[in-house]
DSSP file (Angstrom, degrees, kcal/mol; ACC not computed):
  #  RESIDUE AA STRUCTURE BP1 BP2  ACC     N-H-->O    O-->H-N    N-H-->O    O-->H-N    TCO  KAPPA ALPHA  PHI   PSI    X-CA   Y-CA   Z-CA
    1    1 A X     >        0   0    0      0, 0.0     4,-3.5     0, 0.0     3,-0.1   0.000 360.0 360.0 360.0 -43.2  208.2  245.4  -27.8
    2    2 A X  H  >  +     0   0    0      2,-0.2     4,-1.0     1,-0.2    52,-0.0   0.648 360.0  55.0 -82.5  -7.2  210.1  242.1  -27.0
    3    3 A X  H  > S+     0   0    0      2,-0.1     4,-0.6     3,-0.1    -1,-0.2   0.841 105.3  52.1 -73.8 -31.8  213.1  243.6  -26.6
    4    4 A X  H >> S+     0   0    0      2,-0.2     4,-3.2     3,-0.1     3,-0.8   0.952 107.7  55.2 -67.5 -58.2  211.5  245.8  -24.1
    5    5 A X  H 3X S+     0   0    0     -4,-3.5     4,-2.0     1,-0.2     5,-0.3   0.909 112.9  41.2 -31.0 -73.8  209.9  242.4  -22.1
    6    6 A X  H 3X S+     0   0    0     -4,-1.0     4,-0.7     1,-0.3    -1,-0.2   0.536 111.1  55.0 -81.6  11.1  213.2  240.8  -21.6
    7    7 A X  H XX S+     0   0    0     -3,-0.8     4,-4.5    -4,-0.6     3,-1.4   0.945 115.7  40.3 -45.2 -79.5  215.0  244.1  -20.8
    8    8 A X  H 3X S+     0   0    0     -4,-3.2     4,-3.1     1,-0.3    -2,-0.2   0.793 116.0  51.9 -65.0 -26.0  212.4  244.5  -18.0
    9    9 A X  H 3X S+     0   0    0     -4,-2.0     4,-1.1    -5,-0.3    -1,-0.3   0.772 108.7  49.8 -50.8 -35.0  212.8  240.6  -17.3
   10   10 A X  H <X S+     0   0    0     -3,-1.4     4,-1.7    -4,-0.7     3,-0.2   0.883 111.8  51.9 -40.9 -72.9  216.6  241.2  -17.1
   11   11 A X  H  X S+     0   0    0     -4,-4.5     4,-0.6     2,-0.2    -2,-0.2   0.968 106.4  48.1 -43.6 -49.8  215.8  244.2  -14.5
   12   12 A X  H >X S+     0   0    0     -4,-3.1     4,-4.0     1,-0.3     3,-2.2   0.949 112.4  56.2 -65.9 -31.6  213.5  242.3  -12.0
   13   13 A X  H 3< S+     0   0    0     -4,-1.1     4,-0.4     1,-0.3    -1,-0.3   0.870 110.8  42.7 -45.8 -54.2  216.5  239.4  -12.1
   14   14 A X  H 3< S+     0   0    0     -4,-1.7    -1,-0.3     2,-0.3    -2,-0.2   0.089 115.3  54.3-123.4  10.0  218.9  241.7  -11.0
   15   15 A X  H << S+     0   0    0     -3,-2.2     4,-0.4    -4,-0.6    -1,-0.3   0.781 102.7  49.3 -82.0 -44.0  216.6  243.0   -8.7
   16   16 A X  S  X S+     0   0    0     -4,-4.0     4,-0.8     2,-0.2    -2,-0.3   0.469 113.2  47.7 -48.7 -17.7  215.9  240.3   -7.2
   17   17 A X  H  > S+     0   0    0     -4,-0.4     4,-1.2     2,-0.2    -1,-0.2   0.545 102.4  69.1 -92.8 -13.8  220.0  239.4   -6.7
   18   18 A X  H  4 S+     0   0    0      2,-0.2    -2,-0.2    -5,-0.2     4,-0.2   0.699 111.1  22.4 -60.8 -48.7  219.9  242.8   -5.7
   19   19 A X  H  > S+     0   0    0     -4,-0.4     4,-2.8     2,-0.2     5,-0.4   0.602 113.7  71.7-100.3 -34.0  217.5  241.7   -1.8
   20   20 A X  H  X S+     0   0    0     -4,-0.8     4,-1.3     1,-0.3    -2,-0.2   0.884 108.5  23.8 -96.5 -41.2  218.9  238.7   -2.4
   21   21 A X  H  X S+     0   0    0     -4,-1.2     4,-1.3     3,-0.1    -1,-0.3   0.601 120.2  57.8 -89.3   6.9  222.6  240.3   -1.1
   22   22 A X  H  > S+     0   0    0     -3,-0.4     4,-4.5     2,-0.2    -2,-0.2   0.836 109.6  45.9 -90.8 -55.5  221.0  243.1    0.9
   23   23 A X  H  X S+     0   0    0     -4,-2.8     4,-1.3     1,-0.2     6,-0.2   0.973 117.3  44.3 -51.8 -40.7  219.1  240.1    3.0
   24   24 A X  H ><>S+     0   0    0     -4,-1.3     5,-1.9    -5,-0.4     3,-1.6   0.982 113.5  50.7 -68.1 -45.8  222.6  238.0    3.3
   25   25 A X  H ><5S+     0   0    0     -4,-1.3     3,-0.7     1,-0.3    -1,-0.2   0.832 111.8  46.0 -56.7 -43.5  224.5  241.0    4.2
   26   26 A X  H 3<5S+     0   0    0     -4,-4.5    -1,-0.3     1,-0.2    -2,-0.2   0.781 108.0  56.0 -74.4 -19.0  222.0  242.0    6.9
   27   27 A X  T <<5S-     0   0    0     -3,-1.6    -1,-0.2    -4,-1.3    -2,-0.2   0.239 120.1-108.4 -98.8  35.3  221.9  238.2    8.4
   28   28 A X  T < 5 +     0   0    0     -3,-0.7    -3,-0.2     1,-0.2    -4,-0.1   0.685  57.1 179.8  90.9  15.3  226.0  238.4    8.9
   29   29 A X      < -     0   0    0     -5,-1.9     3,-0.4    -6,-0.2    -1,-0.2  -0.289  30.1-150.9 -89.1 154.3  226.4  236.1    6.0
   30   30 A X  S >  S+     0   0    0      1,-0.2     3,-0.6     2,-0.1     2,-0.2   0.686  79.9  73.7 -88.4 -18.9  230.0  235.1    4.9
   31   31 A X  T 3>  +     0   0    0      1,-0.2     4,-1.5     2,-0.1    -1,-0.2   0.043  52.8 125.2 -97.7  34.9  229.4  234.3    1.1
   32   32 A X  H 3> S+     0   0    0     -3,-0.4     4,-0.9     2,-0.2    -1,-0.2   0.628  70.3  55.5 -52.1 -19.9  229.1  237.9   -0.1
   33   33 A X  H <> S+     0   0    0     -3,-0.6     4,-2.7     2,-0.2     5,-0.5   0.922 106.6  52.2 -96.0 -38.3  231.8  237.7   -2.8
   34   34 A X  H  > S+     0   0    0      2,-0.2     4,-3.5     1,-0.2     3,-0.4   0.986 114.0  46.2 -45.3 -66.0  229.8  234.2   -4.6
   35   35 A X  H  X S+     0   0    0     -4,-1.5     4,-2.9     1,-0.2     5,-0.4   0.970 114.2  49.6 -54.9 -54.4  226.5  236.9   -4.5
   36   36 A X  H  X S+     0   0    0     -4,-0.9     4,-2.7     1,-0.3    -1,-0.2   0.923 115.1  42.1 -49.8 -53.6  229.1  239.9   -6.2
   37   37 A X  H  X S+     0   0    0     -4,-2.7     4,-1.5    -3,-0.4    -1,-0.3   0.860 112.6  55.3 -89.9 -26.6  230.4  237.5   -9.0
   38   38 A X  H  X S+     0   0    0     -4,-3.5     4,-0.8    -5,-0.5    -2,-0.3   0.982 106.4  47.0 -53.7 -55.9  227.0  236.3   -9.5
   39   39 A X  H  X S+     0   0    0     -4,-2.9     4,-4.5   -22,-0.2    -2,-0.2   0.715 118.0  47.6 -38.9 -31.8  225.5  239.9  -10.1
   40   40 A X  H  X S+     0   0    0     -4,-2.7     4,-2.3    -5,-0.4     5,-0.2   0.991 109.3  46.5 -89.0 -46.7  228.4  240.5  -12.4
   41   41 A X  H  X S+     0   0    0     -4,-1.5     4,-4.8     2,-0.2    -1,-0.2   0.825 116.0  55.3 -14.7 -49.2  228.2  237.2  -14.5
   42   42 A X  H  X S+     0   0    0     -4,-0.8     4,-0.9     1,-0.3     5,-0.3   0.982 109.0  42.7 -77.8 -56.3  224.5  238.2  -14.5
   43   43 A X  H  X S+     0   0    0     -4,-4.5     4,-0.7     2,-0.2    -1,-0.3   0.724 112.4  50.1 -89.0   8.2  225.0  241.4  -15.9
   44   44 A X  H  X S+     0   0    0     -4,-2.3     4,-2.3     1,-0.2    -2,-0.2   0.910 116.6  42.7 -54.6 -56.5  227.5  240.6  -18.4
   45   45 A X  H  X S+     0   0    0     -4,-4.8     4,-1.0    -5,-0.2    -3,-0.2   0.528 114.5  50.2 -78.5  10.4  225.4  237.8  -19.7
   46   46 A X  H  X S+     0   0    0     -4,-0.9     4,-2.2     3,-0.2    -1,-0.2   0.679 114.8  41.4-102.7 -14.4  222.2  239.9  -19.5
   47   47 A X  H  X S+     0   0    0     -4,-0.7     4,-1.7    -5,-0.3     5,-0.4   0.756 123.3  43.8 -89.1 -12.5  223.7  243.2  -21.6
   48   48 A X  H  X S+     0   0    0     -4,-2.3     4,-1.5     2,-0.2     5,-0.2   0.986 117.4  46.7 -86.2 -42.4  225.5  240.2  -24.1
   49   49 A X  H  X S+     0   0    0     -4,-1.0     4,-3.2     1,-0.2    -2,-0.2   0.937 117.4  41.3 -62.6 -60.4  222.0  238.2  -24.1
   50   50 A X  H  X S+     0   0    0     -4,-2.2     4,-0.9     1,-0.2    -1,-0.2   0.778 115.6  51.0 -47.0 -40.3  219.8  241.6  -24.8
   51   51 A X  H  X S+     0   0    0     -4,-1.7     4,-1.0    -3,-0.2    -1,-0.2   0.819 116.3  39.7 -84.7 -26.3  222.6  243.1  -27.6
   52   52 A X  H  < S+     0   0    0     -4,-1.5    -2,-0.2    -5,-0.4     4,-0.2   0.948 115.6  52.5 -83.0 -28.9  222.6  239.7  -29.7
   53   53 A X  H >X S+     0   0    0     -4,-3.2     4,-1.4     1,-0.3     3,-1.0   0.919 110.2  49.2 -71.7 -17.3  218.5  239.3  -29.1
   54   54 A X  H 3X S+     0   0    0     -4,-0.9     4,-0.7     1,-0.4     3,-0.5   0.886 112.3  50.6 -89.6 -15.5  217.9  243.2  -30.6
   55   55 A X  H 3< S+     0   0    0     -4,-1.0    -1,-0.4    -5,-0.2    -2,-0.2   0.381 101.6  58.2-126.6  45.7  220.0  242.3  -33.3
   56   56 A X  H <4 S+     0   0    0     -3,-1.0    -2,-0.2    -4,-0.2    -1,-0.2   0.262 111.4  49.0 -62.9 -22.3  218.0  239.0  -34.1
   57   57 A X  H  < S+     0   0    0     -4,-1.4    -2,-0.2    -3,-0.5    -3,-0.1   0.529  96.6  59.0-112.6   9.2  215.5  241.2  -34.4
   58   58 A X     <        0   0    0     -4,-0.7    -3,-0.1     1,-0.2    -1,-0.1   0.564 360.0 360.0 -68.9 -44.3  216.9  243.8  -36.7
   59   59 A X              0   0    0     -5,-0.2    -1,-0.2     0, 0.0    -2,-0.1   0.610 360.0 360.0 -48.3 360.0  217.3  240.8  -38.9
């Protein structure tokens, strides 16, 4: 079950960066490739953060 929270905690983050480049891309905004490397940063460190916590808890 807490692997399942910060899964779905994980999701709403990367939903939220998700409106967060939809909104800049609709007001003309220039920094689109900073938003791009965030989302991927995010979801590198959220699938590496999620695979070490489920097997912390395997332990």
């Amino acid at each position: 079950m807490r692997l399942l929270s910060a899964f779905v905690a994980w999701v709403i983050i990367m939903f939220i960066e998700v409106v967060w480049l939809v909104i800049n891309i609709s007001g003309g905004a220039r920094n689109k490739e900073e938003i791009y490397v965030v989302i991927i940063i995010s979801l590198v460190m959220g699938a590496t953060g999620l695979n070490l916590y489920s097997n912390h808890l395997r332990k």
